[in-house]
Structure formats: C-alpha cells, structure tokens
C-alpha positions as CSV (number, residue, x, y, z in Angstrom):
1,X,-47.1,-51.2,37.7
2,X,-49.2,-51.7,34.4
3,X,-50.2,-49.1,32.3
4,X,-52.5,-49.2,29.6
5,X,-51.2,-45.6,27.7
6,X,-49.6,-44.7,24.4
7,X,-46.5,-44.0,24.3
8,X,-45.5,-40.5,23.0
9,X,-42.1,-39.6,22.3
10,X,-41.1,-35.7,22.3
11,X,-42.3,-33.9,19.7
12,X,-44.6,-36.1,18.5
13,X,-46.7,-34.2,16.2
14,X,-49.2,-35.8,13.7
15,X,-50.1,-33.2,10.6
16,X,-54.1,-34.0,9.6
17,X,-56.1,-33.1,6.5
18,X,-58.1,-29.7,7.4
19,X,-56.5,-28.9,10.8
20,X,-54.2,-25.8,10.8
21,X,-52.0,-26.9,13.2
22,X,-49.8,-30.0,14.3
23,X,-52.2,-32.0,16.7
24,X,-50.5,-34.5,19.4
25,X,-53.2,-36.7,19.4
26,X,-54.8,-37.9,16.2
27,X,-58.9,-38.1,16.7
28,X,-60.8,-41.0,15.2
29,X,-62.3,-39.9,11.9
30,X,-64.4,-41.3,9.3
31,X,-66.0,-40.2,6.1
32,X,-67.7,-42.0,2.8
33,X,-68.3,-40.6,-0.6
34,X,-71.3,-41.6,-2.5
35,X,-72.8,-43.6,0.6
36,X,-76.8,-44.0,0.9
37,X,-76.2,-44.1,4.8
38,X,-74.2,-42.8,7.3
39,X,-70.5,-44.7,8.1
40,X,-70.8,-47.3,10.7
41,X,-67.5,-47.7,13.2
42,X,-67.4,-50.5,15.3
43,X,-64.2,-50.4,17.6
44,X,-61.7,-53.5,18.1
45,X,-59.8,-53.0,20.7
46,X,-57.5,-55.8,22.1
47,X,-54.7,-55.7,24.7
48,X,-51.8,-57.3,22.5
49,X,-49.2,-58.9,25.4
C-alpha cells in the first residue's frame, strides 16, 4: 500500500518566527517588504519516485 504522507519522526518539532510554541506542522507562509501588490504563491507539487 502507497501512501502519499510525510514522514514525521518523534518529536519532530519545528520552532517558527512569531509562534510561541513548537508547532509539528510548519504552515505555508509568505510575506514581501516594500511590494506595490500582494505576494503571489503558485504551488509545484510533483510526486518524486
């Protein structure tokens, strides 16, 4: 059976800018200084085999 998840490894923790606490999962972020317009993200997301 296949599965398409990450793999996390006990006590996996991931320290981020601004958050308090140790987060498990690290959320998508993105910020610009100095832009006229709002950050574009364009996701690229291939299955490497």
């Amino acid at each position: 059976m296949t599965e398409s998840k990450p793999i996390i490894q006990k006590g996996d923790k991931f320290r981020l800018k601004g958050h308090k606490q140790q987060m498990r999962y690290v959320q998508p972020t993105i910020t610009a200084t100095d832009a006229n317009a709002a950050p574009i993200l364009t996701w690229i997301m291939e299955k490497v085999e």
